[in-house]
N, C-alpha and C positions, 0 to 999 in steps of 0.2 A: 504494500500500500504506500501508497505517493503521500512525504510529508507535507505537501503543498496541500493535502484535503483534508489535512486537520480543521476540526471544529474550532471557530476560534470564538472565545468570549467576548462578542464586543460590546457586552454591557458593563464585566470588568473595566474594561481599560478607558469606557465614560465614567464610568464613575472614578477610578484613579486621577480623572483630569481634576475633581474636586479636592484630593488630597493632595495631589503631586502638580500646586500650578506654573512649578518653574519645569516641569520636566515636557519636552513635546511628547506624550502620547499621541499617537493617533490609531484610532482602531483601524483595521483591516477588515474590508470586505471578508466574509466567508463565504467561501466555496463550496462547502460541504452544509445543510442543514442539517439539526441533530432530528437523526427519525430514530423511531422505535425497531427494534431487531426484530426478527421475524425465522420460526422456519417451519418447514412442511409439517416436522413433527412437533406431537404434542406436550409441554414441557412436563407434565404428568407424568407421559411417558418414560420421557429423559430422564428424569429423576427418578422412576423406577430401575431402570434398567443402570445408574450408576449406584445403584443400592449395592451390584454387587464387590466382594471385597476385590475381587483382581479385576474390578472394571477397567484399569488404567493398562490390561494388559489384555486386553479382549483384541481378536485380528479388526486390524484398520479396512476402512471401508477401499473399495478399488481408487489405487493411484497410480497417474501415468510417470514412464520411466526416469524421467529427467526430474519430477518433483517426487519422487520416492527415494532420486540418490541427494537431493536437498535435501529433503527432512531425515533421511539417515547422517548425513554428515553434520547437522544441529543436533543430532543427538551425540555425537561422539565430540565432538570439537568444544570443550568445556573454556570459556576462557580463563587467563591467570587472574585468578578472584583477591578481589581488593575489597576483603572480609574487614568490620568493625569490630574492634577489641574485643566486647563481649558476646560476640555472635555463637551461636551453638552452645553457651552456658546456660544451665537453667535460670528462670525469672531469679532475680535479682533479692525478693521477696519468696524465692521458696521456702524458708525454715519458716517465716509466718507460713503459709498456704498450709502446710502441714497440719495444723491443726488441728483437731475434731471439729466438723459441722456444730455450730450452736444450735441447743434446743429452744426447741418454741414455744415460752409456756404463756399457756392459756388464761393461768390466772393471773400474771403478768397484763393480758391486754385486758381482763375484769378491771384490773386496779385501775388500769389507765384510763377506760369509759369512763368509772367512778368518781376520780378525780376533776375529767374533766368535766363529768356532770356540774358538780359541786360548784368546780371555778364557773363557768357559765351563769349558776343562778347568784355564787356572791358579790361576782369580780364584775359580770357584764351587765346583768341584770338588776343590780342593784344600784350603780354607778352614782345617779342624781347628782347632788351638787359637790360628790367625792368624799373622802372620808380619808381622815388627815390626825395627827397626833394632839395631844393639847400642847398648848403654849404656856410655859409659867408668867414669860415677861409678857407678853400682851393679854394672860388672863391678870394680871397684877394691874394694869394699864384699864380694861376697862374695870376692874372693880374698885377702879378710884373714882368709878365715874358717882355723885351725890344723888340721894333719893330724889325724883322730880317734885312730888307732895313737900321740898322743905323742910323736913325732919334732917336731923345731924345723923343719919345712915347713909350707907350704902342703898344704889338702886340695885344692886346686886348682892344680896349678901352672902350668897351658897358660893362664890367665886371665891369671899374671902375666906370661906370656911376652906376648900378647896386648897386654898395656898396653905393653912393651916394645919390641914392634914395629907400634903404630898413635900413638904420637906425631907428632905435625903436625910441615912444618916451619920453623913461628914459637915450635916448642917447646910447645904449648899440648897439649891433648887436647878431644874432641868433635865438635859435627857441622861436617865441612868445606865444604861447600856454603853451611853459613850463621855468620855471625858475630854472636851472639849474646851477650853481657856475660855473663848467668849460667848459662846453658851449658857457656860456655869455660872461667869462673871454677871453677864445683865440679867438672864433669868432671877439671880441671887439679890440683886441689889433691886432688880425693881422689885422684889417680893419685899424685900426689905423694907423699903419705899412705905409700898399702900401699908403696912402691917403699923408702919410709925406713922401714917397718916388718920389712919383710924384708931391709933392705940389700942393696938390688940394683939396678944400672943407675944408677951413679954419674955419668955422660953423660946419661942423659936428665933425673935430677932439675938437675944444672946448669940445663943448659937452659930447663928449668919452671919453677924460682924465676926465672931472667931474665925471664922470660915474665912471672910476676906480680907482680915488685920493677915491671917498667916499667909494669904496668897496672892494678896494684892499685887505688889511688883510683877513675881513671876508670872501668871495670869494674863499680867492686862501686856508684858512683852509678847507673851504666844499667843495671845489673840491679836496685835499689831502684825505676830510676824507671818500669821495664818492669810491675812490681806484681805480683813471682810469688813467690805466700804460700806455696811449698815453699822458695824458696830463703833468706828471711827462718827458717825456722823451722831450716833445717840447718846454714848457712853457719856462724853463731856457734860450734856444739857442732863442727863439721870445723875452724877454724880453729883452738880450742884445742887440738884433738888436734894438730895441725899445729905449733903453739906448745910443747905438752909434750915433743915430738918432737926440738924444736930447728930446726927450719927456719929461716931465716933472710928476715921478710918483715914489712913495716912495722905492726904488731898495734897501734899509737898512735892509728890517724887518726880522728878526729873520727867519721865517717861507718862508721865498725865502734863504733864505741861507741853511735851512734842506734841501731843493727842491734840490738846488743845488749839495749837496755833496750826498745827495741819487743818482742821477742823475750818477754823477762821480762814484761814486761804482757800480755802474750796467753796464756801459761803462768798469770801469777794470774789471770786471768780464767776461765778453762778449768777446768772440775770435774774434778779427779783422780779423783773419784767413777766421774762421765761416762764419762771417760777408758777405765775399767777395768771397765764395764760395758756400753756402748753403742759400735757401731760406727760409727764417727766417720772423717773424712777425716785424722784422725791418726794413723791404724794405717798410713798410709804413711811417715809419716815418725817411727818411734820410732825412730831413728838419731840425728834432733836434738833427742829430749827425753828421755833418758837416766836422768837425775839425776831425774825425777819417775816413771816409770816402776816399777809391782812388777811382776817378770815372773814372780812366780808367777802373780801374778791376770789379766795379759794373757792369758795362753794360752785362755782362757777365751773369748777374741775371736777365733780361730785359725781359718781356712775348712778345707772340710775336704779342699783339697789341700798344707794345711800352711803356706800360705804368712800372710803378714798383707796383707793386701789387695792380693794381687797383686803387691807388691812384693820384687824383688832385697835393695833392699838391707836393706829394713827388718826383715825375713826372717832376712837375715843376722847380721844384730844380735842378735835375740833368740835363735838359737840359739847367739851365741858366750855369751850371757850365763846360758842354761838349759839350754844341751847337748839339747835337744828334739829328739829322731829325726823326727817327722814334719817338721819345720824342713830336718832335713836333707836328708829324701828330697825334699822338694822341690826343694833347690840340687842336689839332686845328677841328678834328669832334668832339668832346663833345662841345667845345663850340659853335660850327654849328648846334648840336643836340637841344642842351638848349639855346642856341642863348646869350642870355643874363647873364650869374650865370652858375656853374655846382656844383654839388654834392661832398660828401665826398670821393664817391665811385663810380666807375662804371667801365663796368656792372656789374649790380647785376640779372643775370638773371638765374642762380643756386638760388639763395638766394629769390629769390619776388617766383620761381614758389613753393620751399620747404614750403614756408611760408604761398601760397594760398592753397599749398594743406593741410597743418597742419589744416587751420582754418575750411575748408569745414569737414573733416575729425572729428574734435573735435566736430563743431558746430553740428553733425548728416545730414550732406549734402549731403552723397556720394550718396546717389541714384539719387542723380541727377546732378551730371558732373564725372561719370563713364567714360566715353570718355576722357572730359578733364581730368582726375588724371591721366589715364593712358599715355595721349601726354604728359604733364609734369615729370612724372616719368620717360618714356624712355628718354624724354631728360638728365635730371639727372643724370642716370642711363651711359646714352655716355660720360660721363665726368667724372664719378667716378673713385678715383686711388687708390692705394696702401694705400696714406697717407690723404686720406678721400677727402673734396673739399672746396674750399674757396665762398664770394660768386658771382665772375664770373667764365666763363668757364677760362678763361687764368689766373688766379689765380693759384699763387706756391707755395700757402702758404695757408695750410687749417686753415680753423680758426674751432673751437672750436664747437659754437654753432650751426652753418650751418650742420657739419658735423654730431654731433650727432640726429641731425635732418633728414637730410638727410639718415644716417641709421636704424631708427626707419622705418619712413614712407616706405624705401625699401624692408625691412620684411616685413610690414604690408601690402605690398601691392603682396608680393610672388616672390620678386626678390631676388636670390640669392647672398648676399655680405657679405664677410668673417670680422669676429669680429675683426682679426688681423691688420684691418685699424685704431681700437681704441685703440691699442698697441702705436701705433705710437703717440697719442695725450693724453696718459695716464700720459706721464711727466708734461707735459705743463697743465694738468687739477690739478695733486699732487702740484704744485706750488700755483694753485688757492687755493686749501685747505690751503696750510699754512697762507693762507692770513687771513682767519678766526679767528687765533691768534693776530691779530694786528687790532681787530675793523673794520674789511675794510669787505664791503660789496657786493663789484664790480662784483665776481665772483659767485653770485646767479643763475642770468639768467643762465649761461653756464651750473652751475652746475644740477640746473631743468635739462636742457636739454640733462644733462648725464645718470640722473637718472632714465629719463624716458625712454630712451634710452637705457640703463642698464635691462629693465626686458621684451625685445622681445630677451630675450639669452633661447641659445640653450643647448641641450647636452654637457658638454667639456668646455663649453667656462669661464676659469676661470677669463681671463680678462672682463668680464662683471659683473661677482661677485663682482670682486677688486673696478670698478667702480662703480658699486650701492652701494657698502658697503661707499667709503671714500664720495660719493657724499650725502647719505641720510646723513653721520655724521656732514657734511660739511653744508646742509641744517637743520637740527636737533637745531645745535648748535646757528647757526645762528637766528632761532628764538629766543632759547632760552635767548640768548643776545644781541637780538634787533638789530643786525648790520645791517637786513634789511631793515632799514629806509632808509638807504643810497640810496639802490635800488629802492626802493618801490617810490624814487624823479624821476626814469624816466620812470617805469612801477604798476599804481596805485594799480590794484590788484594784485600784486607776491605775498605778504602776504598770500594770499585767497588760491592762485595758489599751494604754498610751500604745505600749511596746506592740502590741500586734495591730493596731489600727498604722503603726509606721511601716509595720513589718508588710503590709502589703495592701492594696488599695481594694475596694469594694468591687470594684470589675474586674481586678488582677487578681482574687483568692478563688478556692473553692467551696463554695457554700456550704457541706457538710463538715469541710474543715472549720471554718466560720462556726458552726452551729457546735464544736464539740469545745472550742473557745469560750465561746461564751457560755456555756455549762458551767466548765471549769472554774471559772470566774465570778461566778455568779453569786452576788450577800441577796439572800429570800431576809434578809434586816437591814436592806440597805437604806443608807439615814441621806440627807440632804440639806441642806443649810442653807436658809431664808435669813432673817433677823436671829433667829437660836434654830439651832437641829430640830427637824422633823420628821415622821416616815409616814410613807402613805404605803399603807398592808395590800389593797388593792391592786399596786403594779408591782410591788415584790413582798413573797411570802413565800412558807416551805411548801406550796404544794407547787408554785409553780417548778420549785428545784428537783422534783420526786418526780411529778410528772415528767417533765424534761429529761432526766435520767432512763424511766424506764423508757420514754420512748424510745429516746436514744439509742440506750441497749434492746428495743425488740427489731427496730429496723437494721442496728447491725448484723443483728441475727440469721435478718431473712439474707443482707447479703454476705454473709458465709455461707448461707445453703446456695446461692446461687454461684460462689466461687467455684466450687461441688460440678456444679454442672456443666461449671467454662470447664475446668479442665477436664473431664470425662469427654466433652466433647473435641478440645485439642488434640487428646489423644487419640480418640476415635478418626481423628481427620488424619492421622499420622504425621503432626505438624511435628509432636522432638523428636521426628530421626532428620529434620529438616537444620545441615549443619551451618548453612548460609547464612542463619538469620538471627535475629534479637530474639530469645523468648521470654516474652512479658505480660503472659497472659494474664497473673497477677495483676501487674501493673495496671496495664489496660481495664479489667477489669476494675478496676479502683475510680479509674477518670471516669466511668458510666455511671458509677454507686454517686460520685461527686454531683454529676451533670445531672439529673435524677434520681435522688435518693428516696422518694416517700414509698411505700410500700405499692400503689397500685402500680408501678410503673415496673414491673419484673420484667413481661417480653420487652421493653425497649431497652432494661439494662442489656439483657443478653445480647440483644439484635447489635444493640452500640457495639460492646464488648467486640463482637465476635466481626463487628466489621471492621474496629479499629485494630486488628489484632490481624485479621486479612488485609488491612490497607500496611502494615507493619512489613509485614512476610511480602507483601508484592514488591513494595519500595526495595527492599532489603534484594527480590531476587531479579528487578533489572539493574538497582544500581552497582550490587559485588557479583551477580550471578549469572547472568546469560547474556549470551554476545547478542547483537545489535539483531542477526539474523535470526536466535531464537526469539528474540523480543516481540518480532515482526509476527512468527511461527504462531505463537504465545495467541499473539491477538485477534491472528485471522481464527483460532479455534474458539476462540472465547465468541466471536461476532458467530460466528455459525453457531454457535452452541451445541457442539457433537462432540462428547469425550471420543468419538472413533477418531478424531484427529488430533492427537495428542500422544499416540501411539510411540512416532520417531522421536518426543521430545527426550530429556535427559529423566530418569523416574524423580528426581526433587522436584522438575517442575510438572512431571505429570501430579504427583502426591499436593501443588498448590493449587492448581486448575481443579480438581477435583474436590479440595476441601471448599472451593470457592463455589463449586457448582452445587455440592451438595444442599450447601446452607442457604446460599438466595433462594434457590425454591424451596427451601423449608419457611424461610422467614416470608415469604410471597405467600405461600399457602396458609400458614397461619395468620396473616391478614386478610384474606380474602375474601371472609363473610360479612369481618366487620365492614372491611372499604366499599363491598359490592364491586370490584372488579379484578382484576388478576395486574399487581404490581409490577411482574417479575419483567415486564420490557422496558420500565421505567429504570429499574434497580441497574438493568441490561447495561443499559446505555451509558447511564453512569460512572458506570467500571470501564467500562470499554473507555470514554474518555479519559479516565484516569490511565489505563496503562498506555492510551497514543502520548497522554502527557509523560509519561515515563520513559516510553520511548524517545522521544523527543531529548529525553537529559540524556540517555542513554548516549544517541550519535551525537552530543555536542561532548559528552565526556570521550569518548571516543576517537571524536577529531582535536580533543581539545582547543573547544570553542566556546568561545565566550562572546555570546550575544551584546546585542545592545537592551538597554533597560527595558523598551516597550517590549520587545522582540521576547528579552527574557518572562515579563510579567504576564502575556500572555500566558505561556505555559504553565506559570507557577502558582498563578493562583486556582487553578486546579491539582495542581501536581504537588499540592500540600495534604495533600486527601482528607480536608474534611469535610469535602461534598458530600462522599461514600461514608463518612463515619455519621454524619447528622442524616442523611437522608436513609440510608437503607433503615435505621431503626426509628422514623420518624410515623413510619404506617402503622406504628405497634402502642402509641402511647395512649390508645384508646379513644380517640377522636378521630372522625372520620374526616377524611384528607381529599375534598376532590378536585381537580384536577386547578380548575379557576382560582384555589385561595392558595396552592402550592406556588403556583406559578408568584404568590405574590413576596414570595424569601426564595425560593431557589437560586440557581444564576441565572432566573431571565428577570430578580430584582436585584436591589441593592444589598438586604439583609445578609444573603448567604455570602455577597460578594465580601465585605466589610468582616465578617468572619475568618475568611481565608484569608483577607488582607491581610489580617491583624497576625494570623497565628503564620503565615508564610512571614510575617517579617520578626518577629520575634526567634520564629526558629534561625532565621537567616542569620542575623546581628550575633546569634550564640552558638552559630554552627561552622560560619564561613572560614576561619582560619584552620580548622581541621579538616574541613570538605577539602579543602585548596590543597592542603597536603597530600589528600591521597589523588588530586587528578581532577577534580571535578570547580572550574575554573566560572562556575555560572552560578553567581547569588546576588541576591539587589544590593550588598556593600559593593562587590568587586564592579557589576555593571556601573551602578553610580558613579563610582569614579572612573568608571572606563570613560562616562559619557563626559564628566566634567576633567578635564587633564588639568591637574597642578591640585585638585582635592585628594585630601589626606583624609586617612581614615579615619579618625575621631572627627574630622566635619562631614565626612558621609554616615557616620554611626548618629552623632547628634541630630540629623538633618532626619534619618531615619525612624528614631527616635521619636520626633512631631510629629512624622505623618501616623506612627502606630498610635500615640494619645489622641489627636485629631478622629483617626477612625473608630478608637475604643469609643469618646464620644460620643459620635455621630451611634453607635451599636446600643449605648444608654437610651436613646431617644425609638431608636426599632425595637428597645425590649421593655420599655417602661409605657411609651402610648401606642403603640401600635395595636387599637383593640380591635381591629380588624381582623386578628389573626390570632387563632384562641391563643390563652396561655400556656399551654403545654410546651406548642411549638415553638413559639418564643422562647420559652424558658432553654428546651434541649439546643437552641443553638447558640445562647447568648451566652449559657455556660461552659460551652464548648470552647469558646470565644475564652470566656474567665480562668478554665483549664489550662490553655495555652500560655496564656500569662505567667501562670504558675510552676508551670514543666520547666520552663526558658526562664524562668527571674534572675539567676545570675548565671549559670550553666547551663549547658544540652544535660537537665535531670535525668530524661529521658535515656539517654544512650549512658549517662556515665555512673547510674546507681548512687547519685547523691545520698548522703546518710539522712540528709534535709526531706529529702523524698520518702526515704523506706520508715522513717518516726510518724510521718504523717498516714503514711499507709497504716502503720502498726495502729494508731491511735485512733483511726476510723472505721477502720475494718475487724481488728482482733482484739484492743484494749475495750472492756466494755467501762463503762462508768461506775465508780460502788457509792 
C-alpha cells in the first residue's frame, strides 16, 4: 500500500493552527476517505473459526508464486531488533499482581447503603440555615446586649448562664479540642467582659484573669504570629473595655502596644467613607472599630435578615448603640434557634452545603448523593453574584475561601459562572500574598483554595492564571519557610494538603489517586477559624471518613478481581512468550481502574485495559520488531480481516494479530445489544489507522528521516494510540453511543484531537532524547527545531510546554461544559488526557518502572484503607 493514501487528519492539524500560531500548518488534502472495512465473511464467523488454538497455523488460503516467496521471506528475515530495556521482563508490578483476589463482602456494601442513608437524611436533608459550633466571644457579645423593658438585666439571660456553665477547666473559654492563642484569648476575655458587666460568677472571673495574668504575653505573641486580621482589629477595643472595667491584667506589655498602633494604621488607612458605604469584611467586626463608626449611616449596610454580615456579635453592637428592631429580631431567633449560646456566624448555609459537597466530591462519593450535589448546587448557584458569595445567603461581603470554592465545584459540576467574579477578590487574595513576607501564615487555607480553584480555567481567562500563579508562589514559599505551622495549629493536615495540591495539578493527577489522598488526609473534626474556631459536623464528620474508606476499599476490590481477569486473558492471548515487548498488563491495567474507577464501569475497564495493552504490544512490534515489509504484510491482513493471511508472518507477530482479533470481536459482541449495531468496523478502522501511523515511523526510522513538524504531527497524533485506547472501550461504558454524538469527540472533532495532543506531546518532551538514541530521529522537540534553525532545546521544550497547558485548557472547557455529550464519555477521555500527565511528569514512568509509579499502583490497587 502507497504511503501517499494514508488517511490524513485534517481536523488535527486545524485545530493545531489554534495552539501552534507561529508554526505554518497547513492540512493536506486526503486522498484516501476513512471507510469502514468490509469482507465476504461473516465476522461471527471469523471469530469462530480463530477460537481455534493453532489457528495461526491453519494452511493459508491459495497464493500466487511470487507473493508466496514474499510473504515466506517476511517470515524468515527478522530484522536487528532495537528492543527497550525492559522488554520481555514481566510487569514491573508483578510481586503486587500476585496477590490473592480480594473478597467481596457483602456486609461491607450493607454498611455503606447504611451510612449513606443516614448522611442523606442528616447532612443533605437537613441543611436549612447550616448548623455550626457555639461561639463563647460572640455569645459573651450578644449577652451584653440590656433587657429592652429597662430592667438592669440581660435581654438574654440563658447566654449568661451558658458562659457560666461552659468555662474550661484551665479556667479559659472556647474550642476545647483545640488550643488555639487567639481563640482562647478573646473567647476568654470577652466572657470575662459580660460576667464583670453584669456582676456575676465571681468564681469563674477568678479563675479567667488566672488564666490570662499566666498567659497573656505568650498568647497574644501566637495569636499575632498565627496572622488573624479579626483578632488584630478586636483585641485592642475588648481589652480597653476590659481595662475600663477594672480587670486586673498586664495592659503594659510591649507587644499590646504593637497591637495597638498596627491597629490604628489600618483604621487610617481605611476610608470611613468606604466604610459607611460599601460592604466590606469590616461589617464583621464593628465591635473593634467603634470610635470610627456612624451608626446612623451603617445601617444603610444592614442584610436584610438584620444582621451585619452574619455576625453575632457585630450585630450586637450596633443594636446596643441604635436600638434597631431589625438588629434585634435577628438576636432574638438565633438565640431561639440555639436556645442557649449562638455561633460566630450565621447562617452559614452557602458555606456547610459548599463544604459537604467539596468533601463527598474529594472523598470519591458522588455516585452516590448525585441528587443531593445537584439540590445543593442549585441552591448555590441562586445566590451566586457578580462579587462571588459569602457564607450565608444574605451575606454582602464574599469572603475569600467560600467563594473560591464555590467556583470550583460550579465548573465541576457544569454550571456556567464567569471567572470575572474572581477579578473582584483578586485584590483582597494579593494582600494575602504579601503577608507571606512577614512570617504570617493565616492566609494558607484561602490560598489552597485559590489555587485549586485557579486550574478549572478556561480558554481567555487570564485572571485564573494570575491567581494560580501568585497562589502556588504564595503556597510554595510558604513551605518553604515553615510559616505553615501557624496554620497547620487549626487545620492538622494543610501541610499534606499544600504538598500534593503542588505535587501535581487537577488535570495533571489521577482521580482515584486524588481520591485515596484525600482519604488519607482527611480530620471528620476539622475546625476553621472565623473570629474564634468553629466546626461545622455537616461537611466533616466520622461517617463521612468510614464511609469513604469502605468505599474505597470495596471498589478496590472489585478491581483486583478484574486484574484476575486481565491476566488470565494475556495469557490466554499468549502475549508473555511475546519477547519484543513491554509487559505491563498491570500497569495498564491500573490507568483504566484510574480513568474509570466506580464500580458500574467493569467492561470499559477491561475493554481500556486490554486495548491499551494491544496498543503497547503493537507500538513495541513495529517500532523494535518487524521490518518495514512485515509492517506492510501486518496490515494488508488486518484490513482483510482473515487470520489465513498471516500464515508467512514470523509466529510473534502471528500470536499479536491474533490476540488483537480475538478481543475486538469479543469486545464488539459484547456491545452489540446495548448499541443496537455491530461496532466491530468502527473498532476496524481505527486500528488499521493506527498501524499505517506506525508504519509511517516505521520507514522514517528506517531511512532515518526526520520530517518537518506538520509533516511529523500528522502522523503523530494518531500514532500516540489513544484513539484505540478511549474509543474501543468507549461502547462499553453503558451509554448508548450513536453514531451523530460520536462523531462529536472523535477525530472528526476537537475533543479526541486535544487528547492526543496533549498526551503525544508530553510523551514526546520525556521521550525524545532516548528515542534519538536508539535511531528514531522524528518527535515534535527534534522537528521544532528542525523547523526553526538557531533554536535550542530548552526554547523548543519551553515553547512546547505552552502549547501542552494551552491545550490541557482548552480539554477543561470539553470536559466541564460540554453537556452535549453524556458524562461518561467525557469523563473516559478527559482522564485519559489527566493519565498522561501523570505517566510523563518528570520521566517516561511508563517504560522506566519509576518507584513514583509502582507506590501509586501499590496504594490504589493492593493497599486497602484501615
Amino acid at each position: 500500500m502507497s504511503l501517499k493514501t494514508l488517511h490524513i487528519n485534517v481536523f488535527s492539524v486545524k485545530m493545531l493552527h489554534t495552539l501552534w500560531p507561529r508554526l505554518n500548518l497547513v492540512s493536506k488534502p486526503s486522498t484516501k476517505s476513512t471507510q469502514r472495512l468490509s469482507n465476504g465473511r461473516s465476522p461471527f464467523t471469523n471469530y469462530l473459526r480463530a477460537r481455534s488454538l493453532d489457528c495461526h497455523n491453519m494452511p493459508s488460503s491459495v497464493v500466487d508464486e511470487e507473493n508466496g516467496k514474499t510473504l515466506q521471506a517476511a517470515a524468515t528475515a527478522h530484522p536487528e531488533p532495537k528492543i527497550y530495556p525492559n522488554a520481555g521482563k514481566p510487569d514491573y508490578v508483578h510481586f503486587n499482581a500476585t496477590l490473592e483476589e480480594a473478597a467481596l463482602d457483602e456486609m461491607q456494601d450493607e454498611r455503606i447503603e447504611a451510612l449513606v442513608a443516614e448522611m442523606k437524611l442528616e447532612v443533605f436533608n437537613l441543611v436549612e440555615d447550616g448548623k455550626i459550633s457555639s461561639s463563647a466571644y460572640d455569645t459573651a457579645w450578644v449577652a451584653r446586649v440590656p433587657a429592652i423593658d429597662g430592667s438592669a438585666e440581660p435581654q438574654f439571660p440563658q447566654l449568661v448562664d451558658w458562659i457560666l456553665e461552659n468555662q474550661l477547666p484551665d479556667g479559659s473559654w472556647g474550642e476545647e479540642r483545640r488550643f488555639l492563642a487567639c481563640d482562647r484569648f478573646l473567647n476568654t476575655l470577652a466572657c470575662l467582659v459580660t460576667l464583670t458587666f453584669w456582676g456575676v460568677g465571681n468564681n469563674q472571673l477568678h479563675r479567667g484573669l488566672d488564666f490570662l495574668r499566666r498567659n497573656t504575653e505568650g498568647m497574644i505573641k501566637e495569636a499575632v504570629a498565627v496572622g488573624h486580621h479579626g483578632f488584630e482589629m478586636v483585641f485592642p477595643a475588648l481589652l480597653n473595655e476590659a481595662k475600663y472595667l477594672g480587670l486586673d491584667l498586664p495592659y503594659d506589655l510591649s507587644i499590646i502596644k504593637e497591637i495597638n498602633e498596627k491597629r490604628d494604621f489600618e483604621l487610617k488607612k481605611a476610608s470611613v467613607e468606604e466604610l459607611h458605604t460599601q460592604p466590606t469584611a469590616m461589617l464583621q467586626y464593628l465591635e473593634g472599630i467603634q470610635e470610627v463608626v456612624d451608626w446612623k449611616d451603617i445601617l444603610k449596610l444592614q442584610s436584610k435578615d438584620g444582621s451585619f454580615s452574619g455576625s453575632p456579635a457585630s450585630t450586637a453592637c450596633v443594636f446596643m448603640h441604635t436600638g434597631d428592631k431589625k438588629c434585634l429580631q435577628f438576636l432574638t431567633d438565633l438565640v431561639t434557634k440555639f436556645e442557649d449560646h449562638v455561633p460566630c456566624m450565621y447562617p452559614v448555609d452557602i458555606a456547610e452545603r459548599l463544604r459537604a459537597v467539596d468533601s463527598v466530591e474529594c472523598l470519591g462519593l458522588e455516585r452516590h448523593f448525585q441528587k443531593e450535589i445537584k439540590q445543593a448546587l442549585d441552591y448555590v448557584f441562586q445566590y451566586w453574584g457578580e462579587r462571588g458569595v459569602g457564607f450565608g445567603r444574605e451575606s454582602m461581603v464574599p469572603d475569600i475561601d467560600v467563594t473560591a470554592t464555590g467556583f470550583r465545584l460550579l465548573r465541576m459540576f457544569g454550571y456556567t459562572v464567569s471567572s470575572d467574579v474572581l477579578q473582584n477578590i483578586k485584590g483582597e487574595a494579593e494582600e494575602l500574598c504579601k503577608l507571606s513576607d512577614n512570617e504570617n501564615g493565616a492566609g494558607a487555607i484561602d490560598m489552597l483554595s485559590l489555587y485549586r480553584c485557579s486550574q478549572v480555567n478556561f480558554p481567555g481567562e487570564n485572571v485564573m492564571r494570575e491567581i494560580g500563579a501568585f497562589a502556588k508562589d504564595y503556597l510554595a514559599k510558604s513551605l518553604q519557610s515553615n510559616n505553615l505551622s501557624q496554620a497547620t495549629a487549626i487545620k492538622d493536615n494543610l501541610r499534606q494538603e499544600v504538598e500534593y495540591a503542588l505535587f501535581a495539578r487537577w488535570n495533571r493527577n489521577m482521580p482515584w489517586l486524588m481520591t485515596r489522598n484525600h482519604i488519607e488526609v482527611f480530620n471528620p473534626n476539622d475546625l476553621w477559624l472565623g473570629k474564634t474556631l468553629y466546626q461545622m459536623p455537616n461537611a466533616s464528620n466520622e461517617k463521612y471518613l468510614e464511609v469513604a474508606k469502605l468505599n474505597f476499599n470495596r471498589v478496590q476490590a472489585i478491581h483486583r478481581s478484574e486484574i484476575q481477569h486481565i491476566k488470565r486473558w494475556y495469557k490466554a492471548c499468549n502475549f508473555p512468550q511475546l519477547e519484543f515487548t513491554r509487559h505491563r498488563e498491570v500497569a495498564i491495567y491500573w490507568t483504566a481502574a484510574a480513568v474509570m474507577p466506580e464500580p458500574q464501569y467493569t467492561d470499559c475497564r477491561l475493554a481500556y485495559a486490554k486495548a491499551g495493552i494491544m496498543a503497547v504490544i503493537t507500538d513495541d512490534l513495529y517500532d523494535t520488531y518487524a521490518t518495514l515489509e512485515q509492517a506492510k504484510l501486518f496490515n494488508e491482513a488486518f484490513e482483510r480481516w482473515d487470520p489465513l493471511q498471516i500464515d508467512h508472518l514470523p509466529k510473534d507477530m502471528r500470536i499479536v494479530f491474533m490476540g488483537l482479533y480475538n478481543t475486538l470481536i469479543d469486545i464488539s459482541e459484547r456491545t452489540q445489544e446495548l448499541q443496537g449495531r455491530d461496532v466491530l468496523p468502527y473498532l476496524r478502522q481505527k486500528w488499521l489507522d493506527l498501524f499505517l501511523r506506525y508504519t509511517t515511523e516505521t520507514e522514517w526510522m528506517e531511512r532515518r528521516y526526520s520530517p518537518s513538524l506538520d509533516e511529523y504531527w500528522e502522523n503523530a497524533v494518531e500514532s500516540i494510540a489513544l484513539a484505540v485506547t478511549t474509543l474501543t472501550p468507549i461502547f462499553s461504558t453503558g451509554d448508548i453511543l450513536p453514531d451523530h454524538l460520536l462523531q462529536k469527540f472523535d477525530f472528526r472533532a476537537e475533543f479526541l484531537n486535544l487528547v492526543s495532543l496533549t498526551g503525544r506531546l508530553i510523551n514526546d518532551v520525556r521521550t525524545f532524547q532516548e528515542e534519538r538514541d536508539r535511531g528514531e530521529l522524528a518527535s515534535c522537540v527534534q522537528c521544532y527545531i528542525n523547523d526553526h534553525p538557531g533554536c535550542t532545546e530548552e526554547a523548543a521544550l519551553n515553547y512546547l510546554y505552552g502549547v501542552n497547558e494551552d491545550a490541557l485548557t482548552k480539554l477543561n472547557y470539553h470536559f466541564l461544559m460540554r453537556a452535549d455529550i453524556p458524562k461518561s464519555f467525557r469523563t473516559l477521555l478527559f482522564n485519559t488526557a489527566r493519565v498522561m500527565q501523570l505517566f510523563y511528569r518528570n520521566i517516561d514512568g511508563f517504560l522506566n518502572a519509576a518507584e513514583e509509579m509502582k507506590e501509586f499502583i501499590k496504594k490504589t490497587l493492593y493497599e486497602p484503607l484501615l
